[in-house]
N, C-alpha and C positions, 0 to 999 in steps of 0.2 A: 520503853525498851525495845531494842530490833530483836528478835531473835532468826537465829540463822540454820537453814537446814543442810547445806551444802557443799560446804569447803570443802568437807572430808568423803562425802558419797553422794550417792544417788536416792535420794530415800524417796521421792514420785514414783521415781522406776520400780525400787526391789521392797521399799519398806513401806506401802501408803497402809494397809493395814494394821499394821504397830503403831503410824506416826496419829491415825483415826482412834485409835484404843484408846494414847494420851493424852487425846484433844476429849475425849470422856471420861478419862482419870481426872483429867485436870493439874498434871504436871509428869515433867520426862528427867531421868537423873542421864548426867552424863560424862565421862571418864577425862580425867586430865590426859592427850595424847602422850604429853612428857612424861609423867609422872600420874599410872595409870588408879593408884588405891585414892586420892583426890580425886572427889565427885562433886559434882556442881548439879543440885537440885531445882529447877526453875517451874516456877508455873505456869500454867497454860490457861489465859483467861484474860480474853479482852481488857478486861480493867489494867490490866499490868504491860499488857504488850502490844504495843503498837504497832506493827508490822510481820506478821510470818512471810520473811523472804525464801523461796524455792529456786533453788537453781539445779537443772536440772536436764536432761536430754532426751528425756520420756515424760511428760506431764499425763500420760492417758492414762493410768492407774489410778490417780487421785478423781478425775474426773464424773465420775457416775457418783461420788459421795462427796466431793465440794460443796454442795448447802451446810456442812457439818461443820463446816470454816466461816460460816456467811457473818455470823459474829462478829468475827477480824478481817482487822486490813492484810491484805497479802500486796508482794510483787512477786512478776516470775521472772525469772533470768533463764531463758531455754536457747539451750546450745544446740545450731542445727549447721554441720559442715556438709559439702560434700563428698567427702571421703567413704569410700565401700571397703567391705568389711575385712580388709587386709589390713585396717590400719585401725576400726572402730567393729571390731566381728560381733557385741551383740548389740549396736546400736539399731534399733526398729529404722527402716527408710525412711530416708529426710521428710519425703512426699507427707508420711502418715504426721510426721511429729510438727510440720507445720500444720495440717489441719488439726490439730491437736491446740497450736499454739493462738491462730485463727479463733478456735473456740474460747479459748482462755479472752481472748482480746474484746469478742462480743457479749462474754460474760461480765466483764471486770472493767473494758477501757483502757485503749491504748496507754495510757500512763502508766498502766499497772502491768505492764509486759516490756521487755527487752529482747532484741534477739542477739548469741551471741554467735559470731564466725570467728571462732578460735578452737584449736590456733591455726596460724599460717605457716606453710612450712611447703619447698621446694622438691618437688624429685621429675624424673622425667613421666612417668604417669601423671602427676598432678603440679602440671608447669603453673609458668606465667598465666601461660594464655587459658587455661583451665580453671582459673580461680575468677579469672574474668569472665568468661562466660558464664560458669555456674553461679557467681556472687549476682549476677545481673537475671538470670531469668529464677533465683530464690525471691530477690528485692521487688521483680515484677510480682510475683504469688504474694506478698505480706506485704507490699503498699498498702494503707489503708489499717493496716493490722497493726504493725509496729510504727514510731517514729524514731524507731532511733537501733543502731548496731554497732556493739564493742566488737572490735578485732582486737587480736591480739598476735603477733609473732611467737614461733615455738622458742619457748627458752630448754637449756639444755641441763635440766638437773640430770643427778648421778641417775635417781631411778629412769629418767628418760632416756640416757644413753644405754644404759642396760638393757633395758625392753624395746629399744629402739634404735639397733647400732646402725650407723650408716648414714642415718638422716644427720645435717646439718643448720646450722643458724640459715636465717634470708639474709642476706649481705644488704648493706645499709642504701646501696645503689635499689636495689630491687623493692625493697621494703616501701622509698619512694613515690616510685612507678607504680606499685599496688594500690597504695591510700591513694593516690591521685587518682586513680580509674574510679577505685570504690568513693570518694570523695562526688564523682563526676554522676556517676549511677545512683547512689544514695540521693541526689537533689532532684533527679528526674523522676523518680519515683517517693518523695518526701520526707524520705530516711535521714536522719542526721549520723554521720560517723561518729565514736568514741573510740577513746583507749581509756585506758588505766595502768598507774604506775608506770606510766613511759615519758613521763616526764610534758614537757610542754612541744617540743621538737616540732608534731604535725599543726600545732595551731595555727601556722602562718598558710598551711592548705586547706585549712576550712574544717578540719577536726576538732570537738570537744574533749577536751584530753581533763572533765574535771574528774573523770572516775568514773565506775557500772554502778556503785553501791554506795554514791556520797547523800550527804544530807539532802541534797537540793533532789535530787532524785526520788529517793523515801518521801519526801514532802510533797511532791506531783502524785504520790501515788499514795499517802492518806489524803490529803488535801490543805493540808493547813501546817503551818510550822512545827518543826518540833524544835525542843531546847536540848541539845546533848551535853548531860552534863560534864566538867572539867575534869573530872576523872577517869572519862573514858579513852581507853587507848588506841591508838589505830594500830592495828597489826604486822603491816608491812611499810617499811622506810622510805618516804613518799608516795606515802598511799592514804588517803585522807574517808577510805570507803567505812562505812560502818557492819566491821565485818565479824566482831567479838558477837560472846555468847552461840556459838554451834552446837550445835546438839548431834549431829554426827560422829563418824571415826572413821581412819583408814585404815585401808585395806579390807574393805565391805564392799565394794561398787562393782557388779557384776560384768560391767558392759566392757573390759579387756582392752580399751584404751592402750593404744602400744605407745604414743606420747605422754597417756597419765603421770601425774606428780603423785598421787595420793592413794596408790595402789603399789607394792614393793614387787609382789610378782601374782598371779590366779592361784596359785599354790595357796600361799596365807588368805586369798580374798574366801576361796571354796570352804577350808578351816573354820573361818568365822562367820561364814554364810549360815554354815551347819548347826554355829554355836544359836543362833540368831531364833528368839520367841516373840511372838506379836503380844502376849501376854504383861512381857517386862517392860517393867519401866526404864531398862537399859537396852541400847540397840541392837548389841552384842552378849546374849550370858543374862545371867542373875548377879545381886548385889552379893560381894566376897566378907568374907573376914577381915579386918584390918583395914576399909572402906571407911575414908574420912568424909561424909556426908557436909555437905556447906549448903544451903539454904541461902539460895542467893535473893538478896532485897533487890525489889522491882518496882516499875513505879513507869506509869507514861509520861512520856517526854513531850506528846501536843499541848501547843499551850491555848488552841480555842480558837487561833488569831487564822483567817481563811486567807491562803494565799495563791491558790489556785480554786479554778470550778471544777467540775467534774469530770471533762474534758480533759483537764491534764494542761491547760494553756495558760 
């Protein structure tokens, strides 16, 4: 089973403490976002979970207590843009969070790291020629580090336009001319490009458009196949990523994100910051009254069969 730490927050960044407590409990209960009294109890224990995926914009909190994971397989997914802090106010400098990721890399093995540059998005502070440059001397610092980087363009949810009026889509001209540069820089420096959920469109410029979080991925980063079984659902509608099981929730993620999808406003994030104990085995709060407990069956998905070395190749 994948479990997932990050759809919904930043828990490297604001929660390694709590997420360290129930890697010593040995399991974390977690809130239906829809339908908050449904609780999903999962275990936390090699035998049952095959990968703790991290995505995340700050990995340096987990770091000094990472042997306490050495057990399991992780990957990281770390999002490092250039944007300052008019746009990302408590994100730490790009500079610190690559060396961060760098460290991750020489710990663990390029397979097991991702870098993401998302999202992309136009203004006159942060043009064309802006994303080129800075995309090109990031890819020069983590050659070697990563092989590979998801972009993504900004898509324009409600909570985006709210927290973000003014900004607009990248027009499908521009969008283009982007991936082609980042296409062009990514092979000079080893990177291979990704998307996800954008369909297949860039494939014909040299983009891997199978996903940040598909099986083939997860499987470079245990080493060996895994069997997903028929039951599992993929989350988003041509998205083939293995993204269920979060242990997360929004409106928790500190870092202010004015393109955030998964923060409503710092109002509710401060709220539930406050509510927040390293203690519980809930992210947010203690277990409530009228809390339907579910005990979710677990089970590893490798099935033995080596399909990469340890390299990742």
């Amino acid at each position: 089973m994948i479990l997932n730490t990050g759809n919904r927050t930043d828990i490297p960044a604001y929660y390694s403490e709590w997420f360290y407590n129930r890697i010593k409990e040995g399991y974390v209960c977690a809130r239906n976002p829809y339908c908050p009294e449904k609780v999903h109890q999962f275990s936390l224990s090699p035998e049952v979970v095959d990968v703790l995926v991290f995505c995340t914009k700050n990995p340096t909190p987990m770091l000094a207590r990472i042997d306490e994971i050495q057990k399991f397989c992780h990957f990281w997914s770390v999002t490092i843009t250039p944007y300052g802090r008019d746009v990302e106010p408590f994100v730490p400098p790009k500079e610190e969070v690559m060396k961060s990721l760098e460290h991750l890399s020489r710990l663990l093995g390029p397979s097991c790291v991702s870098w993401r540059y998302d999202p992309i998005f136009l203004t006159d502070k942060y043009s064309f020629a802006f994303h080129i440059e800075m995309f090109e001397r990031m890819a020069a610092q983590l050659s070697g580090s990563v092989d590979n980087c998801v972009i993504s363009f900004l898509d324009l949810y409600e909570k985006t336009k709210k927290n973000f009026p003014g900004v607009g889509e990248v027009s499908a001209d521009m969008q283009e001319k982007l991936v082609t540069e980042f296409v062009k820089t990514g092979r000079h420096y080893g990177i291979s490009i990704r998307t996800c959920c954008e369909g297949e469109k860039w494939k014909k410029y040299g983009v891997d458009t199978s996903g940040c979080l598909s099986k083939e991925t997860l499987e470079r980063a245990v080493g060996c196949e895994l069997e997903v079984p028929g039951s599992v659902k993929y989350v988003r509608a041509g998205c083939e990523c293995l993204l269920g099981n979060d242990i997360g929730m929004y409106n928790t993620c500190g870092h202010g994100c004015r393109y955030c999808y998964a923060n409503y406003d710092m109002k509710s994030v401060c709220q539930n910051m406050c509510l927040h104990d390293p203690k519980s085995p809930f992210l947010i709060g203690w277990g409530k009254e009228g809390d339907e407990i579910k005990i979710v069956e677990q089970k590893l998905w490798q099935n033995g069969q080596i399909k990469f070395d340890f390299t990742g190749k």
